[in-house]
C-alpha positions, 0 to 999 in steps of 0.5 A: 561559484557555479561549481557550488550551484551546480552541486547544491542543484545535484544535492537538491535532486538528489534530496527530491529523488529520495523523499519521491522514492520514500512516499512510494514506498509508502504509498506502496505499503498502503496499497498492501494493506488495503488489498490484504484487508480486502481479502480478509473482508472477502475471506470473512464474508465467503465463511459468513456465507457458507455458514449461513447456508449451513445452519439454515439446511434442514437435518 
């Protein structure tokens, strides 16, 4: 019997291991998007920005 009980507890760490590993993937993959987004917003407001000033010069 302590032979089970050892396995189900290797079974059971090993089960743990891998749901902590998948959320870290996730969370990983949130992180990405988060600063991909971000740099689109920045991207966005520089060509806001530079096309703002553009059409306020005189010509």
């Amino acid at each position: 019997m302590t032979r089970v009980r050892t396995w189900q507890a290797a079974i059971g760490r090993a089960e743990q291991a891998r749901q902590d590993a998948t959320a870290a993937q996730q969370a990983t993959a949130r992180m990405k998007q988060a600063l991909s987004r971000s740099d689109a917003a920045r991207a966005a407001d520089r060509l806001a920005a530079s096309w703002t000033s553009q059409e306020e010069e005189p010509r």
